[in-house]
C-alpha positions in Angstrom: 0.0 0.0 0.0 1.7 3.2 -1.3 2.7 6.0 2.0 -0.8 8.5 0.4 -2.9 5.5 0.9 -1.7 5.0 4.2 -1.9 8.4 5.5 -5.7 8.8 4.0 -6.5 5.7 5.6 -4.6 6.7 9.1 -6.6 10.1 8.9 -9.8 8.9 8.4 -9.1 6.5 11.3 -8.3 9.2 13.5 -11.2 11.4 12.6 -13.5 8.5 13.5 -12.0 7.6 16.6 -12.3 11.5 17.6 -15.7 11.9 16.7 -17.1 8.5 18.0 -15.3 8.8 21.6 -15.9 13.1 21.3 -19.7 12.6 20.7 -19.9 9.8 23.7 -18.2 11.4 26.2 -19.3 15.2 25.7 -20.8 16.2 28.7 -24.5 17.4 29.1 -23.6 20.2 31.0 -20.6 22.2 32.3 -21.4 22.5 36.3 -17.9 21.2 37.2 -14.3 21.7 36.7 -14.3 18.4 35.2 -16.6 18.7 32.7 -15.3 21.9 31.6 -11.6 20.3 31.5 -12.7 17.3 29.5 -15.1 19.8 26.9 -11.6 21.7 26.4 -10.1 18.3 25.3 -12.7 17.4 23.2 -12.7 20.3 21.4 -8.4 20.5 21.0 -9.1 17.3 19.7 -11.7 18.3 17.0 -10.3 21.8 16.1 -6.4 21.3 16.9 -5.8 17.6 16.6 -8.3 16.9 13.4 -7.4 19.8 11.4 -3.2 19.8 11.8 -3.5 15.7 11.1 -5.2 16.8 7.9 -2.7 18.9 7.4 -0.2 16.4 7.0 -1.7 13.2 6.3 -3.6 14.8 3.1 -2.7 18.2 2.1 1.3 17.6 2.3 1.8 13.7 1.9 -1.3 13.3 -0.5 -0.6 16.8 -2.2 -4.0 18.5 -1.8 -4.9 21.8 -1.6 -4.6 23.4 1.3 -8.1 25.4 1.2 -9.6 21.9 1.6 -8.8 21.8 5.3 -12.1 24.0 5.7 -13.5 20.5 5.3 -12.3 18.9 8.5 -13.1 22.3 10.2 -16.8 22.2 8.8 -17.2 18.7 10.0 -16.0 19.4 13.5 -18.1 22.4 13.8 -21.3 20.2 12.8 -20.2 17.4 15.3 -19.8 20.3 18.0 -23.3 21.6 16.8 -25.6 18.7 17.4 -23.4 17.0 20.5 -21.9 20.2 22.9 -23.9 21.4 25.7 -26.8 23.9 24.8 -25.1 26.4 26.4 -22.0 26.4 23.7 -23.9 24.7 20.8 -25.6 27.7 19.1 -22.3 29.3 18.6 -21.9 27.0 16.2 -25.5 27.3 14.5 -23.6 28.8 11.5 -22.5 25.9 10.6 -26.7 24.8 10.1 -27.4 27.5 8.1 -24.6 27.4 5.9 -24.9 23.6 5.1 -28.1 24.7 2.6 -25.6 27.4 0.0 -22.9 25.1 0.2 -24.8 21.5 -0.7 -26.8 23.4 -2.9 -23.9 24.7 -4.8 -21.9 21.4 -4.7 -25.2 19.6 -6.2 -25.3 22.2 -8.9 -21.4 21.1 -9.8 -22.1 17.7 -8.9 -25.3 17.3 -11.6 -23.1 19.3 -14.2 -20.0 17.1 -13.6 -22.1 13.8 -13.9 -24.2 14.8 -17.1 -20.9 15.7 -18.8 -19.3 12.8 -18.1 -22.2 10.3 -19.1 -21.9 12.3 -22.2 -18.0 11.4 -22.6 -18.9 7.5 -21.2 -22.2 7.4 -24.0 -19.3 8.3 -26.8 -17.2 5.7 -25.8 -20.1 3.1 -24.9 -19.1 1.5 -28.3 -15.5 0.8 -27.7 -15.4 -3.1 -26.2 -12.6 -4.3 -23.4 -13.1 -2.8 -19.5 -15.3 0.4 -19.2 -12.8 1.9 -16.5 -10.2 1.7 -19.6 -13.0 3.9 -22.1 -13.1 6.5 -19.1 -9.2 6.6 -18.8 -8.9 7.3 -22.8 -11.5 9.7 -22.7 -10.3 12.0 -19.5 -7.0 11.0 -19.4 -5.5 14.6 -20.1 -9.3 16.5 -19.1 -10.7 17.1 -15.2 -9.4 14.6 -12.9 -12.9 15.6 -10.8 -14.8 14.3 -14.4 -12.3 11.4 -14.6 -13.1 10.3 -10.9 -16.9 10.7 -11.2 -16.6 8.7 -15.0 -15.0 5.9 -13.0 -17.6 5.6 -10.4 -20.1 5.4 -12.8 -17.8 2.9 -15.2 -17.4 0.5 -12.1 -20.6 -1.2 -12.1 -20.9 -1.8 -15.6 -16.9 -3.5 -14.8 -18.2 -5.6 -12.0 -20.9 -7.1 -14.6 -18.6 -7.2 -17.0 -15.8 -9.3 -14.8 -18.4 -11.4 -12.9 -20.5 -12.9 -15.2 -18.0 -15.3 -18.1 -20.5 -14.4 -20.9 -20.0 -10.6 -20.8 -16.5 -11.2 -20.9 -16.1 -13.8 -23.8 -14.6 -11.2 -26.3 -12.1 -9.4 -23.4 -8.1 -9.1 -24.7 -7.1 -12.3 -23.9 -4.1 -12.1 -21.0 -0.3 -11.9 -21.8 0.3 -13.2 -18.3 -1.0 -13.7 -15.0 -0.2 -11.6 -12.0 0.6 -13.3 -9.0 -2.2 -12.6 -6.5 -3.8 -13.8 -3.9 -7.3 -13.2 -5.0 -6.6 -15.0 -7.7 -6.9 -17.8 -5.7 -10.1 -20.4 -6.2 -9.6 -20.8 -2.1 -9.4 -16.6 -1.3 -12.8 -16.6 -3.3 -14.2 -19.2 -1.3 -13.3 -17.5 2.0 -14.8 -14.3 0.3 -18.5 -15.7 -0.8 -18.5 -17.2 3.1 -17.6 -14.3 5.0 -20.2 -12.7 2.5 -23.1 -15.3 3.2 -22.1 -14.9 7.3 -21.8 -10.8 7.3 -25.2 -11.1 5.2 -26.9 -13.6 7.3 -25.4 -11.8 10.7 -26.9 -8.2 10.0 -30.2 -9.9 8.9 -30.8 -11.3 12.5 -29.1 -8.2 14.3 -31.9 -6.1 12.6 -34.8 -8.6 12.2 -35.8 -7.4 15.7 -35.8 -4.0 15.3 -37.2 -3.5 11.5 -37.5 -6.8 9.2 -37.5 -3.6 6.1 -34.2 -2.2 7.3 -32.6 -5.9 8.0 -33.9 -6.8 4.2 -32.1 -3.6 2.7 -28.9 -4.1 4.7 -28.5 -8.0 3.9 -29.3 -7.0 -0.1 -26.9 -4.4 0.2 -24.3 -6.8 1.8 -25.2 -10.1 -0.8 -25.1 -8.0 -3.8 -21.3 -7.2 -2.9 -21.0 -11.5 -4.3 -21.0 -10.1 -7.7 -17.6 -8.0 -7.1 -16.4 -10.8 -5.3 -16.4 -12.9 -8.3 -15.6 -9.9 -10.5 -12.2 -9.4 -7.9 -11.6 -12.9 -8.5 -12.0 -13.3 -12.3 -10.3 -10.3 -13.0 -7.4 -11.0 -10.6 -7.3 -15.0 -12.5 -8.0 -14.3 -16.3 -7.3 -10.3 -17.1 -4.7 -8.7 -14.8 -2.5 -8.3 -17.4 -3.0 -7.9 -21.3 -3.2 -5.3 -23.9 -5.7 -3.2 -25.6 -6.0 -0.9 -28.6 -2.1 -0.3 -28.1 -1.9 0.2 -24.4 -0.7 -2.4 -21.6 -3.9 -2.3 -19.1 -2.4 -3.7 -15.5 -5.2 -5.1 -13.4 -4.6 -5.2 -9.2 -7.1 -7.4 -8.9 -10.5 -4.4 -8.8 -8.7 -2.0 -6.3 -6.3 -0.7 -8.8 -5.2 -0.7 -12.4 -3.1 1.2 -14.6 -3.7 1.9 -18.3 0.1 2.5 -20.2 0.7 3.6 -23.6 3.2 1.1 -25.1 5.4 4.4 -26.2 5.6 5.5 -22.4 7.4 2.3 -21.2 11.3 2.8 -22.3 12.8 -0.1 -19.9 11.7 -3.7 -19.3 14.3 -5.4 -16.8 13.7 -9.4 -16.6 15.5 -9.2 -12.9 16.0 -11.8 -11.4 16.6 -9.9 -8.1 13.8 -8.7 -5.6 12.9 -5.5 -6.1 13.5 -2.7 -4.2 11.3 -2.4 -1.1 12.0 1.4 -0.6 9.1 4.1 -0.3 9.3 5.6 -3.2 6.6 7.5 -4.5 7.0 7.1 -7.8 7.5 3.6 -7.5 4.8 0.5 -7.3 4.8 -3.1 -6.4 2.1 -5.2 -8.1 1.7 -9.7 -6.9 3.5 -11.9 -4.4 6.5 -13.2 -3.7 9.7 -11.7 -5.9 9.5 -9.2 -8.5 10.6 -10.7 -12.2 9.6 -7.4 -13.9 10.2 -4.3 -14.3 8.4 -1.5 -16.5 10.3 1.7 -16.5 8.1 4.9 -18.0 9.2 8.1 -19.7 6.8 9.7 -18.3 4.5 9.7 -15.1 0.9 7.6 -15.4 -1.6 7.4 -12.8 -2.4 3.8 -11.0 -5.8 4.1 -9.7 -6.3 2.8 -7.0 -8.9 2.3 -4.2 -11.0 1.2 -7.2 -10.0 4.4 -9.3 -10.7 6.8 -6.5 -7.1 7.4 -5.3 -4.7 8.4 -8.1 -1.1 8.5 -8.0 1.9 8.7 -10.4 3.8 6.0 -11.3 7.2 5.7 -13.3 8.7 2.5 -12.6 6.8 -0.9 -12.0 7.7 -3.8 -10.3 5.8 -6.7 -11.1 6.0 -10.5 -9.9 4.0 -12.5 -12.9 4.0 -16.1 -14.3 5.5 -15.2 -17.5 7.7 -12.1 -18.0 9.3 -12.8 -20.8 6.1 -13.4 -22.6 4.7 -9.3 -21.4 8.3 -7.8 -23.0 7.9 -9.9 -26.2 4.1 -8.9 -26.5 5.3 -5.0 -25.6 8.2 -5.3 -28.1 5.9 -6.8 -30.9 3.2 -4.3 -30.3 5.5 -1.0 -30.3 7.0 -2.6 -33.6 3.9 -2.7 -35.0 3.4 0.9 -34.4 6.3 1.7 -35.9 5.6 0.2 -39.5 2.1 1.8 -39.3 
């Protein structure tokens, strides 16, 4: 997991710890010294902690702006809003009245961004292989906003596509087979069961208190079988393999990369590991030892967190079945290229 991933994930573990034990432990009222004392270290903790690990877990490791940190500060001053004592929660009713410009701007955006890009996906509808790969070719050098919502929207026509064998009869055949765990006919097994038990588990949790809400939650929870088998089938048949001259690299459905075969300058057969340094320009791909290299003139994104976290790549370490078999396809295509 590259160090941007790891810092998203560490923040939004933080915030939730800080909001879940904040909200609990707020005091109704402030008659003693101790109530006031603990309010003060709630609220360090939702307007000093919150906002300086954003900070540095998103705006200067995951390179965001830095006017995004008025998100964090928002969200606090809504948690502070609906759980401080009365006596201290209206200075925050701002925050209430504001909520109504701001989602009603952001929906305005929002509706524009997603008409515009079912536009782009409705010209591309034609093109046949993985839909994420249409959205990629049409927004590759556009709005990364427009590319993100175009894969949101391309990822459950990609779970259909990947999970059922029919859909998927005319997909680029493989060049290789990345070594993954998911791959695995016993990691899907595991999957479909801990599916079945989560599914099965929330429907008697909520049976008691509303048999509607315990239907909708199970549903929710069994229709996540067909990504299962779309993780799996991707991960097994497609992780690797080529289409309308670009090398499409499959991380099972969390990540994938789409590479124009003139971008990769380098392919190393090594027979040493590669190296396990933090760089973050640099990305590990399957298990065990690293028989492949793919070296890039230029940086291309890997999406991961099923296309929702982007980040540059240039150099690609890969552990497959058969590496000589992705250089000679990769020669042989830009070859091809050349005589056109």
């Amino acid at each position: 997991m590259r160090s941007q991933v790891k810092f998203r994930l560490l923040f939004l573990l933080l915030a939730l710890i800080c909001f879940v034990v904040g909200v609990n432990i707020t005091p109704d009222a402030l008659s003693t010294d101790n109530e006031k004392y603990l309010l003060s270290i709630i609220s360090a903790a939702y307007f000093i902690l919150l906002p300086a690990a954003y900070w540095y877990c998103i705006i200067k490791v995951g390179q965001q702006k830095l006017w995004k940190i008025i998100m964090v500060l928002s969200l606090s001053s809504l948690v502070a809003r609906l759980s401080y004592p009365a006596e201290l929660s209206h200075y925050f009713e701002f925050v209430m009245w504001l909520r109504y410009p701001i989602i009603a701007v952001l929906l305005v955006i929002e509706l524009y961004l997603v008409v515009s890009v079912i536009r782009g996906l409705l010209k591309v509808r034609k093109l046949k292989g993985d839909p994420r790969v249409g959205a990629v070719e049409t927004y590759r050098e556009g709005d990364d906003k427009s590319l993100t919502i175009a894969l949101i929207l391309a990822s459950e026509a990609t779970n259909w596509l990947y999970a059922i064998p029919w859909f998927s009869r005319n997909q680029k055949p493989a060049i290789a087979h990345i070594k993954l765990i998911s791959a695995s006919r016993w990691h899907l097994g595991l999957m479909i069961l801990g599916c079945l038990a989560a599914l099965s588990a929330s429907y008697m949790f909520l049976h008691s208190w509303s048999q509607l809400v315990a239907i909708i939650v199970s549903s929710f929870i069994g229709y996540t079988l067909m990504s299962i088998v779309a993780n799996h089938r991707v991960s097994r048949y497609y992780s690797i393999y080529m289409l309308r001259n670009k090398l499409v690299i499959n991380n099972a459905l969390w990540g994938f990369m789409v590479i124009d075969m003139v971008d990769i300058t380098c392919m190393l057969n090594q027979e040493a590991k590669a190296d396990s340094k933090d760089d973050n320009e640099t990305l590990s791909i399957g298990r065990g030892q690293a028989n492949l290299t793919l070296s890039l003139s230029k940086p291309v994104i890997y999406h991961g967190g099923m296309g929702q976290l982007p980040e540059p790549m240039r150099i690609i370490h890969l552990s497959v079945d058969k590496p000589q078999d992705v250089i000679t396809a990769i020669e042989a295509s830009r070859t091809a290229m050349t005589c056109e």
